[in-house]
N, C-alpha and C positions, 0 to 999 in steps of 0.2 A: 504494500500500500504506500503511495508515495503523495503525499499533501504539501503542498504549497502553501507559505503562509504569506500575506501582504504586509508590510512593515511601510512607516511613513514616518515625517517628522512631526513629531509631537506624539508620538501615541505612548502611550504608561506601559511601564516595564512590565506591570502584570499582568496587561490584554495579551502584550504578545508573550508572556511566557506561558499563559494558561493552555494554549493548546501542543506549543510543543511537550511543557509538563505531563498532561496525560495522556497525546498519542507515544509520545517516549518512555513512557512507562510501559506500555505494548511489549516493545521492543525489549527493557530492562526484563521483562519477567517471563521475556520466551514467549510470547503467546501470538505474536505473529512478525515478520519480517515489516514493521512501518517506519517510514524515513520521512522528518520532518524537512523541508529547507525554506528560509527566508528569501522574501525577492521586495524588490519594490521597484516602481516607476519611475522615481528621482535620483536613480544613481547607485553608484554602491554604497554609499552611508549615508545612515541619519542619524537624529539625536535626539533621544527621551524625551519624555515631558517633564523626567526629573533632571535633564542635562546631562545623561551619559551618551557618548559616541559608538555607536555600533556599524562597524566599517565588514568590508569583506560582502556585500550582499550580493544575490543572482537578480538579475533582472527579470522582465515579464515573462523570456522565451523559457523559464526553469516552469512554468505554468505550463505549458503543454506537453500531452500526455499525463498528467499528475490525477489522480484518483479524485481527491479535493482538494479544492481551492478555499481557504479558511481568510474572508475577511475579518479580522478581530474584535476588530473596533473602529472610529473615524472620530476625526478633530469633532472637538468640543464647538465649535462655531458652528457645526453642521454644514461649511459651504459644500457646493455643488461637487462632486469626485471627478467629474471632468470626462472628455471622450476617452484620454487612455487608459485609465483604470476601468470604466464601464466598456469597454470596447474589449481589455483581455477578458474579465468578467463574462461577459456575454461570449465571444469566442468558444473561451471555456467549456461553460455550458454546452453550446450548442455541439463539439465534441465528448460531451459525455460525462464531464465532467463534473459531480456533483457541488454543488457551489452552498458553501456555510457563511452568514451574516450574525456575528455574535456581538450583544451589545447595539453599538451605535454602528457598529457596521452594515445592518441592515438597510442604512439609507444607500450607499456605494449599491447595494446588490439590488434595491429598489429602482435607483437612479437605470440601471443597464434595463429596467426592463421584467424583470428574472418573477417580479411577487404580483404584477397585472392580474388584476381577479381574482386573487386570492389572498390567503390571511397570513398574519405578519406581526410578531412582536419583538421591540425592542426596548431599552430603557425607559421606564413610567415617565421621566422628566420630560424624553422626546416623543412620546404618543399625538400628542396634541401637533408637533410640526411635520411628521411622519403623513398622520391623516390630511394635511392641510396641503403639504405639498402633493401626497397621490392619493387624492381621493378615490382611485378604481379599487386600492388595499382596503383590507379591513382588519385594521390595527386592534391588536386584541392585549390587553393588558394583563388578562387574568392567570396567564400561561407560563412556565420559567421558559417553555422553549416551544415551536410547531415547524414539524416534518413534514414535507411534502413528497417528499420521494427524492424528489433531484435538487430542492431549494431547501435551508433549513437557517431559519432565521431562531434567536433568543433571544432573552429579555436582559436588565440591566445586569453591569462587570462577573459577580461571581457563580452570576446563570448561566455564564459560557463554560464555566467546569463542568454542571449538568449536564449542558448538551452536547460538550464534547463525552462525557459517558454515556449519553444514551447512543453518541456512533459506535464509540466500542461495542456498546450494548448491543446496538442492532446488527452489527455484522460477526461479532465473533460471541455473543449470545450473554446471559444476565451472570454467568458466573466468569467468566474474564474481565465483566466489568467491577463484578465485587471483587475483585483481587486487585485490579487498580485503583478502586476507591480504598479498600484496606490497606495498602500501598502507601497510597495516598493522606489519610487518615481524612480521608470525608468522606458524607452521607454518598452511598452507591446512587442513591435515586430522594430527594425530596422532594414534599406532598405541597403542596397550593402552589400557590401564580407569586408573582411578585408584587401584587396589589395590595398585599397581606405588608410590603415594606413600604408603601407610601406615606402612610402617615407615621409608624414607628413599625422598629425591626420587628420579628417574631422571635420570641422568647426560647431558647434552647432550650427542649426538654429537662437537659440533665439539668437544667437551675431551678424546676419544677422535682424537686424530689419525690413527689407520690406520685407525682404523672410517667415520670421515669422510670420507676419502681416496675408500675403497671403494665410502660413495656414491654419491661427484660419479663417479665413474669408472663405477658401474653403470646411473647412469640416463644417458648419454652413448650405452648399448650394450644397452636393453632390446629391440630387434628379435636379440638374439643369445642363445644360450644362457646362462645364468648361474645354475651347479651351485654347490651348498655348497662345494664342490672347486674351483673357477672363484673364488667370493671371496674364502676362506682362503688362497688362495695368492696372491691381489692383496694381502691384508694381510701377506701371510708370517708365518700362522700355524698351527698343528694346527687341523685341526675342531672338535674338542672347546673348545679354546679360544678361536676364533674366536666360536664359538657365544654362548660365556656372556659374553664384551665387546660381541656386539650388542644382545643382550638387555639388557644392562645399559646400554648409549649408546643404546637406541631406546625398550625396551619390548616389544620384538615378535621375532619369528625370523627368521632369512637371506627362508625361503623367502614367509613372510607378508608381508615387505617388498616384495619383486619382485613377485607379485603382485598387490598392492594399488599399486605404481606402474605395473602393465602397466593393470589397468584404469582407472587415473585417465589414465593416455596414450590411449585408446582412447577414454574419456568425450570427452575434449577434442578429439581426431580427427573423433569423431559429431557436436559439436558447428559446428566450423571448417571443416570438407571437407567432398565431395563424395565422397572415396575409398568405394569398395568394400566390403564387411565382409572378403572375403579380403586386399584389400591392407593393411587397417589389422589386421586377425590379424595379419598378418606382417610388420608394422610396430613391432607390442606385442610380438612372441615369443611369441604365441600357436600359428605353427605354421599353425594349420588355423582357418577360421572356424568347426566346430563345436566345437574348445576353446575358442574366443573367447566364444562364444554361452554355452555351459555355465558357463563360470565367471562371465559376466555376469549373466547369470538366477540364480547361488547365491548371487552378492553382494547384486544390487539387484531381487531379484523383478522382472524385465522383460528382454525381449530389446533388444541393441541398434539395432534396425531401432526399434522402438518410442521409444527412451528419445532417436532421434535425429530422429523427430517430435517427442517434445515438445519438445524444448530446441529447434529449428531451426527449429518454428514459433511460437514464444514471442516476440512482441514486448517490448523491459528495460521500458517505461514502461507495460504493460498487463498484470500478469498476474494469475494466479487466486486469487481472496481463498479459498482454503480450501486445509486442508494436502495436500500429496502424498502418495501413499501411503505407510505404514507404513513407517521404517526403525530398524532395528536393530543398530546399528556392533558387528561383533565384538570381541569382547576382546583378543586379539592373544594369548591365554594358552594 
């Protein structure tokens, strides 16, 4: 896998180190042959937004043939990205090349054309000038990241680590990506949108000591029932307020939580084992393989008979230079 990354002057040392950080981490832990390189339009060097010099870079033609092309981020002024960046951009694409807009990058990959008549999120500060200048987009705030198959745009700075794991995620499947989040020591996959940090951040679980508690304790016991009634009372709390301390320590609700960790248990099952679809239902607290099945096919458009072909027959050092189908993380709202 060979990704391309855009580099300019002014951009923050952690836009553009987030995705070499964790497709390099790919690489670090064996789990497939991915090569990061830097390129930019202006030459071979530019200079941070914190004022260091980074010289040695490739130009636009290291863009062709590359797997993805990872916009990172774009100036804070938001000016116009210009015909040669939107011209390799588009190129790119239209070669096959899957094109990533993380952060404020999504305006450059907006600009070429790439998000017309469809949905796009990027930093909550810039929603409001996103929509104003392409009105055919439809800017979605509530999201950390949306996949379209070939186009995959994120929300503000450190939603681009998200979705740079949900590529891993998607092409070399949920447990490569938990070995570079664990790698890593961050959340493999977090629950809501970033709308949850416009007015103030979301609360870390682990600062929520009985909210915390509640998870280590719930994911120990997801083959067994686990009722709003079942966690409130592991926290020794009313419902109602049990309620509004997980949303506030997660993002998301009792029951969205359980869920989204029944399926990420069953991904990783599909992946690892050989099990059954009933045994690993009832492994997840699914119950019955055709609950299993249903809520699989509503999350990730595919059955898991299929989703356990692909990932099981996926060699880590070979896989498909073009995006996976459409994904679109629900809001958790």
């Amino acid at each position: 896998m060979r990704i391309a990354i855009h580099a300019f002057d002014g951009i923050t040392m952690f836009h553009l180190a987030a995705p070499q950080l964790v497709f390099g981490e790919v690489s670090k832990l064996g789990l497939g042959e991915w090569s990061t390189a830097l390129w930019t339009t202006g030459g071979p060097s530019i200079v941070t937004a914190e004022g260091y010099p980074i010289s040695g870079l490739n130009g636009p033609e290291v863009v062709e043939g590359a797997d993805l092309l990872v916009v990172p981020s774009w100036r804070e002024s938001l000016e116009p990205a210009g015909d040669e960046l939107t011209g390799v951009i588009r190129r790119a694409h239209a070669g096959g090349t899957g094109v990533i807009g993380l952060c404020l990058g999504a305006f450059p990959v907006a600009e070429a054309g790439l998000l017309d008549g469809r949905s796009a999120v990027t930093h909550w500060s810039a929603t409001d000038t996103l929509t104003a200048r392409h009105p055919e987009i439809t800017v979605d705030s509530s999201v950390l990241y949306i996949d379209h198959g070939d186009v995959l745009t994120s929300a503000g700075t450190a939603s681009g680590i998200d979705a740079c794991l949900h590529v891993v995620r998607r092409f070399l499947g949920v447990t490569s990506a938990n070995r570079v989040a664990r790698s890593l020591v961050v959340a493999p996959h977090r629950e809501g949108g970033q709308a949850q940090y416009i007015e103030r951040p979301v609360v870390n679980a682990d600062a929520d000591e009985p909210i915390a508690a509640v998870l280590a304790w719930a994911l120990t016991r997801l083959d067994q029932p686990l009722t709003l009634e079942d966690l409130a009372t592991r926290a020794t709390m009313s419902r109602r307020n049990f309620v509004r301390r997980f949303r506030e320590a997660t993002g998301t609700t009792p029951a969205r939580w359980v869920l989204d960790r029944r399926l990420d248990e069953a991904r990783g099952l599909l992946e690892t084992t050989a099990w059954g679809i009933d045994r690993i239902a009832l492994s997840c607290g699914f119950g019955s393989a055709v609950t299993l099945r249903q809520n699989f096919a509503a999350r990730f458009a595919t059955s898991p008979a299929a989703y356990r072909r692909t990932f099981r027959a996926r060699d880590a050092g070979h896989v498909t230079t073009t995006f996976p189908p459409a994904v679109r993380p629900a809001s958790g709202r």
